[in-house]
Backbone as CSV, one residue per row, in Angstrom:
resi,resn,N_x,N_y,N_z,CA_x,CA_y,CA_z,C_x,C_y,C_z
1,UNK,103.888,61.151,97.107,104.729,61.917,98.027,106.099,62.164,97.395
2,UNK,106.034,62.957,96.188,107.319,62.782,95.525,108.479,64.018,96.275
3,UNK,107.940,64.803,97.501,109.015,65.376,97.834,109.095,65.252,99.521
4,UNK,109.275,63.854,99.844,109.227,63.671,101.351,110.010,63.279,101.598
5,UNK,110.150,64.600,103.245,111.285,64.190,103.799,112.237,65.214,103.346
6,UNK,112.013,66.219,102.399,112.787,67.121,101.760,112.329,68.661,102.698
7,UNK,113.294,69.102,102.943,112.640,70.750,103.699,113.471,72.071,102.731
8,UNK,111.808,72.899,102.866,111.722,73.458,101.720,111.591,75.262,102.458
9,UNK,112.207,75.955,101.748,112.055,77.328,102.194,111.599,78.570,101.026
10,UNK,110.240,78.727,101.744,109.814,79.728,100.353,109.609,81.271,100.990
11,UNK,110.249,81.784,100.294,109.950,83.193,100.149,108.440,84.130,99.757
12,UNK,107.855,84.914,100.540,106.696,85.686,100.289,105.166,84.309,100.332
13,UNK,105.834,83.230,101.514,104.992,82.391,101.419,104.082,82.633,101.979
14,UNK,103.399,83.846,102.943,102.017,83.883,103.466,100.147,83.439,102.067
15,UNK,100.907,84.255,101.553,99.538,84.194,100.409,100.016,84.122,99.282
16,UNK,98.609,83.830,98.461,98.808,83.849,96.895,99.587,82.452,96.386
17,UNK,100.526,82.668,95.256,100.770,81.807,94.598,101.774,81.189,95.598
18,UNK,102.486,82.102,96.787,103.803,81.484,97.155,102.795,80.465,98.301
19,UNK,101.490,80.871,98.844,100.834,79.717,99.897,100.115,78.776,99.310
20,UNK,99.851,78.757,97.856,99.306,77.677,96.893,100.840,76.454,96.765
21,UNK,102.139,77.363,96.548,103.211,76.402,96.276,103.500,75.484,97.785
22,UNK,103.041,76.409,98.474,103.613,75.601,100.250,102.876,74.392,100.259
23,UNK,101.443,74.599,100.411,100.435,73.856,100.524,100.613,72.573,99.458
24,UNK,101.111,72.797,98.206,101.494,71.835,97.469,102.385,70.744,97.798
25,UNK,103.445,71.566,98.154,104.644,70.704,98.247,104.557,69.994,99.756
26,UNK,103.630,70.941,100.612,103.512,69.955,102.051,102.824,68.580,101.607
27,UNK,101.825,68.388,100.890,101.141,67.498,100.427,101.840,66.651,99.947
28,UNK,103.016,67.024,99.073,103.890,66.138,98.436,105.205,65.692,99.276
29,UNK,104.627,66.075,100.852,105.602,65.203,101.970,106.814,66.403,101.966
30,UNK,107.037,67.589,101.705,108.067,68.443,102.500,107.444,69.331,103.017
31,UNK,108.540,69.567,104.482,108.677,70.271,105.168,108.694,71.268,104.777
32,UNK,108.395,72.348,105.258,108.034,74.193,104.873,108.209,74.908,105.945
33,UNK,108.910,75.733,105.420,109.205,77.025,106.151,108.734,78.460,105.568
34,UNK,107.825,78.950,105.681,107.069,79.949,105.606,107.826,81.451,105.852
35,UNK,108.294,82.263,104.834,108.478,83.694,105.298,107.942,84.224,104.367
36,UNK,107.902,85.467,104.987,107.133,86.747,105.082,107.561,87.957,106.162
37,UNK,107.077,89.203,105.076,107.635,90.503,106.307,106.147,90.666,107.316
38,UNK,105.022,89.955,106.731,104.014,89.855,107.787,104.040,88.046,108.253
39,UNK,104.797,88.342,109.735,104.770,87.310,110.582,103.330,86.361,110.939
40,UNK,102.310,87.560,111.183,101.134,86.693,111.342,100.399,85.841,110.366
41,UNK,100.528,86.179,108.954,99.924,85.873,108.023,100.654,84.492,107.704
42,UNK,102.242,84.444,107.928,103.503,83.763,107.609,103.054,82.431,108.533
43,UNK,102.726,82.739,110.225,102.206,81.462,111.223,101.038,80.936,110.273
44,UNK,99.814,81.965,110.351,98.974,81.227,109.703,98.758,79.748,108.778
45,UNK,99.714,80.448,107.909,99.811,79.528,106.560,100.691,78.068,107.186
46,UNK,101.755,78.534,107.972,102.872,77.623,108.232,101.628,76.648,108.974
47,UNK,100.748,76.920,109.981,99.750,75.984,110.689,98.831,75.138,110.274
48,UNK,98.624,76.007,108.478,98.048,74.733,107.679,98.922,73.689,107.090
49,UNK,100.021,73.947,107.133,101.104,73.132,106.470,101.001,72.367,107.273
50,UNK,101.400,72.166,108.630,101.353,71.628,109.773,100.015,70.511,109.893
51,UNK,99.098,70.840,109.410,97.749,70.372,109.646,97.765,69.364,108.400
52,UNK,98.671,69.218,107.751,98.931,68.011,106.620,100.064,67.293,106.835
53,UNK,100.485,67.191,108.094,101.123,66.039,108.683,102.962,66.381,108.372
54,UNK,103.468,67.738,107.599,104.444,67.782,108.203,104.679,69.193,109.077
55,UNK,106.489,69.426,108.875,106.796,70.187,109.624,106.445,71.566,109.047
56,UNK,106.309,72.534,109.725,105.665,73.568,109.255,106.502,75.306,110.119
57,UNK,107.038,76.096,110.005,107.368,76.711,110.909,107.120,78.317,109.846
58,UNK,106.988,79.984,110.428,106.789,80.500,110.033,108.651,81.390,110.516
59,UNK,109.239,81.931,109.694,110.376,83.656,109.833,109.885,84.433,109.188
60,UNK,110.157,85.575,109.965,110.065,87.003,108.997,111.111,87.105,109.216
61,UNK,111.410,87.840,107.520,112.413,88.827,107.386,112.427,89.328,106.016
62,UNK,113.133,90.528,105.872,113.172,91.373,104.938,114.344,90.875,103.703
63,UNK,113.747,90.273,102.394,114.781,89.506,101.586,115.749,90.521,101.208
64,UNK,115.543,91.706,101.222,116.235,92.691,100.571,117.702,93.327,101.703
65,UNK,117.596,92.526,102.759,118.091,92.849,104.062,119.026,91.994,104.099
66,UNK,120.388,92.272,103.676,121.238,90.960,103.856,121.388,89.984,105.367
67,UNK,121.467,91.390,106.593,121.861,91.148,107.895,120.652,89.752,108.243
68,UNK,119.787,90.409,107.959,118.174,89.875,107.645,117.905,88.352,107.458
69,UNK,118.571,87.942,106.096,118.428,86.918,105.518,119.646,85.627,105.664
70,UNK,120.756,86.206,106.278,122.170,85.482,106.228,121.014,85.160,107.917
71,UNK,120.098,85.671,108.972,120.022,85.632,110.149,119.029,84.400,110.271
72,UNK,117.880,84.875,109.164,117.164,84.048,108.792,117.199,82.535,108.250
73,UNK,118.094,82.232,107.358,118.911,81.363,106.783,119.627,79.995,108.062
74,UNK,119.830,81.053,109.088,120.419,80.131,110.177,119.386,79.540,110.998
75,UNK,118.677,80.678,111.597,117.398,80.128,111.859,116.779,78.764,111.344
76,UNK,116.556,78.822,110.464,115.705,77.476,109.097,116.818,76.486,109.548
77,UNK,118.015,76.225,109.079,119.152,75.339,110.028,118.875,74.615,111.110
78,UNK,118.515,76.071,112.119,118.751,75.299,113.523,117.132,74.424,113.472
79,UNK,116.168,74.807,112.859,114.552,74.404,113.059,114.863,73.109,111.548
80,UNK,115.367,73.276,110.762,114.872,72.175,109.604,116.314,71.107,109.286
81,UNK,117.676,71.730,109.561,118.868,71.304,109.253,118.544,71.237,107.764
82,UNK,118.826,70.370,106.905,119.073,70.468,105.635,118.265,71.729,104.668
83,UNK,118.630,72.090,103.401,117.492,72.909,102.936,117.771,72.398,101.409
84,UNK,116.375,71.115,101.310,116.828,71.016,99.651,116.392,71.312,98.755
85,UNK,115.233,72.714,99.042,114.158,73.520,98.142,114.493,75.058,98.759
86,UNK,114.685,75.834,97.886,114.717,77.001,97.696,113.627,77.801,96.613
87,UNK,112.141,78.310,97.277,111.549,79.166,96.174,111.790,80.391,96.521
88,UNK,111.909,81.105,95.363,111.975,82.603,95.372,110.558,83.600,94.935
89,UNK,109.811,83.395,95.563,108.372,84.020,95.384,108.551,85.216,95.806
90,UNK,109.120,86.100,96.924,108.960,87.343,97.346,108.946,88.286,96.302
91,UNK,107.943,89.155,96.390,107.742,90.256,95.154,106.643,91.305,95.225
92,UNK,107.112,92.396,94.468,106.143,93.403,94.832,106.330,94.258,93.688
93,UNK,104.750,95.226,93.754,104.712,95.876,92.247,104.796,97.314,92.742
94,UNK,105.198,98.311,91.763,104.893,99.668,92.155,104.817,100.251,90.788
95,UNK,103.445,100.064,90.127,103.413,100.496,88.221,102.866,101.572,88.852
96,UNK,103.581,102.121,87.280,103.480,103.490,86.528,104.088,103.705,85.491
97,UNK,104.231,104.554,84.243,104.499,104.912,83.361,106.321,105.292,83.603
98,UNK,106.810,104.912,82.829,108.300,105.417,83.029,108.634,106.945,83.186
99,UNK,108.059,107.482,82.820,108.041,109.056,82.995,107.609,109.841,84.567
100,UNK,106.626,109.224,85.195,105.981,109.034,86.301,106.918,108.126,87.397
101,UNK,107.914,107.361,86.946,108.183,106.616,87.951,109.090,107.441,89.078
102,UNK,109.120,107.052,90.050,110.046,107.449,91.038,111.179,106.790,91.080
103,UNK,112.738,107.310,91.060,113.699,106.255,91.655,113.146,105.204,92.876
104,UNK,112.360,106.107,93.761,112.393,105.141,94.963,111.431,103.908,94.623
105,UNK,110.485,104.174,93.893,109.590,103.104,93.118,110.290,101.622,92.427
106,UNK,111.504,102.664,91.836,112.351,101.179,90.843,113.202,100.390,91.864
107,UNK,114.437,101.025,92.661,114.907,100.539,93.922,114.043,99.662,94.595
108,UNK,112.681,99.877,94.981,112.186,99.227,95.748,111.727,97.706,95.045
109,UNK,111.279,98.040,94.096,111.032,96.868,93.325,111.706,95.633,93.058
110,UNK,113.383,96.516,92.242,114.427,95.634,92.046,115.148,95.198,93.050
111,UNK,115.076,95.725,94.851,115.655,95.239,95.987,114.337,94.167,96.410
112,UNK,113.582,93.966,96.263,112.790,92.840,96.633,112.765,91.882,95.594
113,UNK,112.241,91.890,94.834,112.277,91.283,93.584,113.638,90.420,92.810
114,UNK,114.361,91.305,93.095,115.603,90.501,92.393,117.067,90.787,93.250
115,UNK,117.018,91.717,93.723,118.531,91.494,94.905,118.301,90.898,96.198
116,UNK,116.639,90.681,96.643,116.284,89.861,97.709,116.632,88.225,96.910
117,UNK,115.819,87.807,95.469,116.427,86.755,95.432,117.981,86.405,95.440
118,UNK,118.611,87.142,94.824,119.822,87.217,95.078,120.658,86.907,96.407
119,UNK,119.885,87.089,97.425,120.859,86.957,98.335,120.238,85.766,99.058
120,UNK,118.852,85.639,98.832,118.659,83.974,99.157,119.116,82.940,98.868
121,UNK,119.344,82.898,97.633,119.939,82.499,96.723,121.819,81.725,96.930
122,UNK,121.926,82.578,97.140,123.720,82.734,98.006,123.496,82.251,99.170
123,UNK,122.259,82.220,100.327,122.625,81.630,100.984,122.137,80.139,101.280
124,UNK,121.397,80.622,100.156,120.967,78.736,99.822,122.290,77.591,99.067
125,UNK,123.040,78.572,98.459,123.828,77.877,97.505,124.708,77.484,98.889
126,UNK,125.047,78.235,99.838,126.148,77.355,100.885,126.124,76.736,101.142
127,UNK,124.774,75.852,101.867,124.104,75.309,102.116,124.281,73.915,101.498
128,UNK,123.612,74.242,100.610,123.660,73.397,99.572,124.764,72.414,98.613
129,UNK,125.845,73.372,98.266,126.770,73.030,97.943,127.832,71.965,98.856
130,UNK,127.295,71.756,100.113,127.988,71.028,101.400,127.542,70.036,101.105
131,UNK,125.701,69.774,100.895,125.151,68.439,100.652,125.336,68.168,99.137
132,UNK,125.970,68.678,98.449,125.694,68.428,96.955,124.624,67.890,96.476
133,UNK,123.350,68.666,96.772,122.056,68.846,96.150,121.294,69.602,97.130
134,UNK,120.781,70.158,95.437,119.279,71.405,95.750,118.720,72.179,94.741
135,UNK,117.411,72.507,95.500,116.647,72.667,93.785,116.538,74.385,94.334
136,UNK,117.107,75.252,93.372,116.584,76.700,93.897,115.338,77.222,92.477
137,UNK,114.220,77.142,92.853,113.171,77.891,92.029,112.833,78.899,92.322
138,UNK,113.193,79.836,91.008,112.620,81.693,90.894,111.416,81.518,90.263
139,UNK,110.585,82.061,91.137,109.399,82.690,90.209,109.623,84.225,89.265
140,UNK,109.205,83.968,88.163,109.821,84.858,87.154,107.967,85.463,86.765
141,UNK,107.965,86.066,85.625,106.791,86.653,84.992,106.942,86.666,83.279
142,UNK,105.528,86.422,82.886,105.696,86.557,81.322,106.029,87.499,81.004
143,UNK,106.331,88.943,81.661,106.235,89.958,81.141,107.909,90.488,81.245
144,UNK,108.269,89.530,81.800,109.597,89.295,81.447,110.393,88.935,80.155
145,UNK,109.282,88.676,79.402,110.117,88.104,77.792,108.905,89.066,77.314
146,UNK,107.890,89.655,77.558,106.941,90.439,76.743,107.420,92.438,76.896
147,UNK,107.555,92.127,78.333,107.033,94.053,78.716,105.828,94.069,78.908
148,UNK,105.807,95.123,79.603,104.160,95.692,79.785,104.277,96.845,80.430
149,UNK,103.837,97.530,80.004,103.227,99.070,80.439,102.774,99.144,81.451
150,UNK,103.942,100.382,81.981,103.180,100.604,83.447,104.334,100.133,84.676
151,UNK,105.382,98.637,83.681,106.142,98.100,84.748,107.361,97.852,84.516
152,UNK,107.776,98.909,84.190,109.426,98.778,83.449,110.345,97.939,84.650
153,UNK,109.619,98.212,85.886,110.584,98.098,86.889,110.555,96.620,87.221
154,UNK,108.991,96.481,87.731,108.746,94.851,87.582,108.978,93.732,86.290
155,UNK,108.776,94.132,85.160,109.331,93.669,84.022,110.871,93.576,84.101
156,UNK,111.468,94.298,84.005,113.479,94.449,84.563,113.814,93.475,85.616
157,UNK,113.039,93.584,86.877,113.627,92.666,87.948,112.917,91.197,87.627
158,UNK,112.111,90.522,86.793,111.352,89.593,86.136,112.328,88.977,85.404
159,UNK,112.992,89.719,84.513,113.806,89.214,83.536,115.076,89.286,83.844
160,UNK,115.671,90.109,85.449,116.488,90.095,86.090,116.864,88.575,86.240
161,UNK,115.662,87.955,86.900,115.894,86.707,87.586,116.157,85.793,86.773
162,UNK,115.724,86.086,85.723,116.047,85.025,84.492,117.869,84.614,84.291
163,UNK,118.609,85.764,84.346,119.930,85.830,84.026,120.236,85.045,85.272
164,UNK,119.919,85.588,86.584,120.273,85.143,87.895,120.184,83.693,87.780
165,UNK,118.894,83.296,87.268,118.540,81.310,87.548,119.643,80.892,86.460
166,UNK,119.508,81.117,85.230,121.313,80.438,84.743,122.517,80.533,85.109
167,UNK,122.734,81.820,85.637,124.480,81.797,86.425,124.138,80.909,87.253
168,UNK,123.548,80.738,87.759,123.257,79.718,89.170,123.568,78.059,88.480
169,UNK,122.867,77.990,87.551,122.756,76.653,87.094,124.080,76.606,86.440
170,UNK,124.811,77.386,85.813,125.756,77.057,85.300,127.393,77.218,86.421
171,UNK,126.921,77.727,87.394,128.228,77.951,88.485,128.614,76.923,89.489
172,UNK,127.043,75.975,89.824,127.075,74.965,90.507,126.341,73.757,90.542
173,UNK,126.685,73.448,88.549,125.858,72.796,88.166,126.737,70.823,88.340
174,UNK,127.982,71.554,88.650,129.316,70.347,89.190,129.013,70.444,90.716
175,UNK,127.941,70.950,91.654,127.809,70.432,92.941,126.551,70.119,93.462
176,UNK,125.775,69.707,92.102,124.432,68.763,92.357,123.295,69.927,92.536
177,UNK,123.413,71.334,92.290,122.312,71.855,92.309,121.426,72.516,91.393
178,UNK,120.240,72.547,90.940,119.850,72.680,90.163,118.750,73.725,90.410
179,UNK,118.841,75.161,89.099,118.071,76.607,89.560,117.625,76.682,88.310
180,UNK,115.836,76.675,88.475,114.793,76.681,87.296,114.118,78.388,87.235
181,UNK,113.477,78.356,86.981,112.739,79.634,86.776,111.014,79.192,86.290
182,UNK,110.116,80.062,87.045,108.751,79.861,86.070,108.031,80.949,85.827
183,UNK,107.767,81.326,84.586,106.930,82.783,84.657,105.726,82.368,84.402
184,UNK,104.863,82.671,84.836,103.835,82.815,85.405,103.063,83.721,83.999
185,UNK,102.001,83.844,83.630,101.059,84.603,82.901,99.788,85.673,83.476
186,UNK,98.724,85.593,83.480,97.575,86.141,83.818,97.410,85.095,84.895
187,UNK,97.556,85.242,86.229,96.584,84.007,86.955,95.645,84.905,87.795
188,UNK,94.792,84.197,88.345,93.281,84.327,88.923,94.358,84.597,90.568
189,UNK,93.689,85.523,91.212,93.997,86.765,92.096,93.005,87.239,93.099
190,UNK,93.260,87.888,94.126,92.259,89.055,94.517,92.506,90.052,93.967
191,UNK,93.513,90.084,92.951,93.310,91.389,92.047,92.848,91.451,91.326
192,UNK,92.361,89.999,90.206,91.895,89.636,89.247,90.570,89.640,89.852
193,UNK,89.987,89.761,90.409,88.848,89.252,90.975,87.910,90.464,90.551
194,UNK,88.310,91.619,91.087,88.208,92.867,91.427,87.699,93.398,90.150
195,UNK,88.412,92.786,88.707,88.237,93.320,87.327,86.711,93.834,87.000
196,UNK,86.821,93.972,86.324,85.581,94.184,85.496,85.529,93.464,84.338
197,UNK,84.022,92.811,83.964,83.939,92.052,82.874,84.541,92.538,81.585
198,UNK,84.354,93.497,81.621,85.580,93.969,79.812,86.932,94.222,80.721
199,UNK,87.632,94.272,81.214,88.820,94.087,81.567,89.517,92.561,81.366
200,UNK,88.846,91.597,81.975,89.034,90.078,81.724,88.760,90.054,80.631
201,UNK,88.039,90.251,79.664,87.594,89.920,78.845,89.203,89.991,77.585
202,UNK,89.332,91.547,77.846,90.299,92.267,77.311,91.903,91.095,77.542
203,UNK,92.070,90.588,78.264,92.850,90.337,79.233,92.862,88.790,78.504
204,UNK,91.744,88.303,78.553,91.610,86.917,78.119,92.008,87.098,76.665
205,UNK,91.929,87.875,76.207,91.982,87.728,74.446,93.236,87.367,74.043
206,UNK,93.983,87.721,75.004,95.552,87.519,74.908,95.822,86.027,74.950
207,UNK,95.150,85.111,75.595,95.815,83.910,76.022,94.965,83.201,75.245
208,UNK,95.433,81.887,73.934,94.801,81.291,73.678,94.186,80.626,73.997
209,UNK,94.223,79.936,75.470,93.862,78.980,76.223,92.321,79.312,76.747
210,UNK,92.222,80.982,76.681,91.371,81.612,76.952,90.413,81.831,78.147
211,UNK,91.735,81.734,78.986,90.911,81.095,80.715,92.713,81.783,81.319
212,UNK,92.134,82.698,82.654,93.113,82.743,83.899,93.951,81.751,84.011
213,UNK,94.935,81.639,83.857,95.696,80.056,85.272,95.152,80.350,86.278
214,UNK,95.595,79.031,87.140,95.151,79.251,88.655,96.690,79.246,89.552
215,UNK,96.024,79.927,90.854,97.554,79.597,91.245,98.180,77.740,91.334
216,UNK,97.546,77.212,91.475,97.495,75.305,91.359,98.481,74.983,90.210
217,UNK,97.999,76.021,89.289,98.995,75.654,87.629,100.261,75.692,87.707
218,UNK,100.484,77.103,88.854,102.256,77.623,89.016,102.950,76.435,90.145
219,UNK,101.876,75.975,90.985,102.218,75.233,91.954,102.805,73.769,91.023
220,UNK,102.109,73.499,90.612,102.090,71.895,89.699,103.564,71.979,88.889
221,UNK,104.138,73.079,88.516,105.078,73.254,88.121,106.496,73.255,89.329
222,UNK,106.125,73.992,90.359,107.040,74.272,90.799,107.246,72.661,91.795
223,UNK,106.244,72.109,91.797,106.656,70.490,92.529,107.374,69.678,91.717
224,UNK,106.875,69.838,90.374,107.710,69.188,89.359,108.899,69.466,89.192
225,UNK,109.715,70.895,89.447,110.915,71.000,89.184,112.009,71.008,90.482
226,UNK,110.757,70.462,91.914,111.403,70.565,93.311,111.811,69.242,93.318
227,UNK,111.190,68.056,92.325,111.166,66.524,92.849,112.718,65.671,91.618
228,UNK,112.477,64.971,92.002,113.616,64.306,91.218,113.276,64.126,89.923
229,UNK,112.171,63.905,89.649,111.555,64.013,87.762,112.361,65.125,87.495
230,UNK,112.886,66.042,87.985,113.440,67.201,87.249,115.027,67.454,87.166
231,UNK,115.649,66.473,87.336,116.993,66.476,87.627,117.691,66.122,87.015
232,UNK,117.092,66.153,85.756,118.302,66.751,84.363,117.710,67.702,84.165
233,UNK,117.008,68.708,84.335,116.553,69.935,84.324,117.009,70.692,85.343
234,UNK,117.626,72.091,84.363,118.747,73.063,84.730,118.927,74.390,84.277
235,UNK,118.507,75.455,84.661,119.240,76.394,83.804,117.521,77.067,83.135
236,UNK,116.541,76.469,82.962,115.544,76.958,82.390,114.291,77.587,83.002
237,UNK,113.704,77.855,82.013,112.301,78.625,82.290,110.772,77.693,81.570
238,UNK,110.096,77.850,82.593,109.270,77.054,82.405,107.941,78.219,82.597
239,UNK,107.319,77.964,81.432,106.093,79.104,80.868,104.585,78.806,81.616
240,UNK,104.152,78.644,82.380,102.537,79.135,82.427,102.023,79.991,81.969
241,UNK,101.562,79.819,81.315,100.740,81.326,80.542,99.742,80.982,79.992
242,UNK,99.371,79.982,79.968,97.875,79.841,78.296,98.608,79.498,76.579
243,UNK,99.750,79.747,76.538,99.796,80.072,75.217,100.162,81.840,75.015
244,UNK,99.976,81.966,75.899,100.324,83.593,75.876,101.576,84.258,75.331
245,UNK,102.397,83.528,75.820,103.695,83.514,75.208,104.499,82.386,74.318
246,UNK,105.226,82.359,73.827,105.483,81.354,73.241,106.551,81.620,72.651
């Protein structure tokens, strides 16, 4: 139970990797708070949290929405009081070729993706900075130190967050809080699912490891850098990938 008793607020936590990290860290004894701009999906998840013996509660709101998130933020307060986990999972893709892209395509991307963390972020640091400790984790992407075609925009706000998790670590690293980053590689999906055998195949060739992550892999990381094992750890990025990157 290396994070009990700790209450934790994740972003884009209904599904995927951000309801693999909830489910983790409930296990590992914290409290969770579940958002999402889909509320129902957001209860859902929060009720399995719940169903592993702690506290569990679901908000929506829009990260990209300051009014939104400063509203939200209070909320979690009045339901959890302390907040000593901050993940930044909320994210969304809109590929295409740079030539093809739309302004409204890149805006949308980089206001969820990286000015939504941004302002979680800020209002986690208030927070935080009162108790002098807290762990804020960005989920980042390999394709943040690689590129990839198709996602100038998601690649940009990826490697956005990267700059974001060190100012952080280095601005309030004298008031006990500590902001990691993890990019993530190829993991196993309902999008991945969908592939086609020469697509994976294609896909696998890249990673020496020669196998998907799972979402479990990103999770295992992100408990490790929520718990006290990680607290001379600051300021960095921590790779899932296979070997993919390096």
């Amino acid at each position: 139970m290396r994070l009990e008793g700790m209450n934790a607020l994740i972003t884009g936590g209904a599904q995927g990797i951000g309801k693999s990290i909830a489910l983790g860290m409930a296990k590992e004894g914290a409290n969770i708070a579940i958002s999402d701009v889909n509320l129902e999906s957001a209860q859902s998840t929060a009720d399995e949290v719940s169903a592993l013996g702690v506290k569990g509660a679901a908000i929506k709101f829009d990260v990209s929405n300051q009014k939104d998130v400063t509203k939200a933020f209070g909320m979690f307060t009045e339901q959890f009081g302390s907040l000593d986990i901050l993940v930044n999972n909320a994210g969304i893709t809109k590929d295409t070729l740079i030539l093809r892209m739309k302004e409204a395509d890149w805006d949308a991307v980089l206001n969820i993706n990286l000015k939504g963390s941004f302002l979680c972020s800020k209002e986690a640091v208030k927070k935080m900075v009162k108790q002098r400790y807290g762990k804020i984790i960005s989920i980042s992407s390999v394709v943040a130190f690689m590129g990839n075609p198709g996602q100038a925009n998601y690649s940009a706000s990826k490697a956005g967050l990267i700059g974001l998790t060190k100012t952080i670590a280095k601005e309030y690293a004298n008031r006990g809080i500590r902001a990691n980053a993890i990019a993530p590689g190829f993991i196993q999906s309902a999008m991945t699912d969908i592939l086609t055998d020469d697509v994976k195949n294609e896909m696998m060739s890249a990673i020496p490891l020669g196998e998907f992550g799972t979402p479990e892999d990103v999770t295992n990381a992100a408990i490790f850098l929520a718990s006290k094992e990680s607290d001379y750890i600051s300021g960095q990025v921590i790779h899932v990938n296979g070997g993919m990157y390096m």
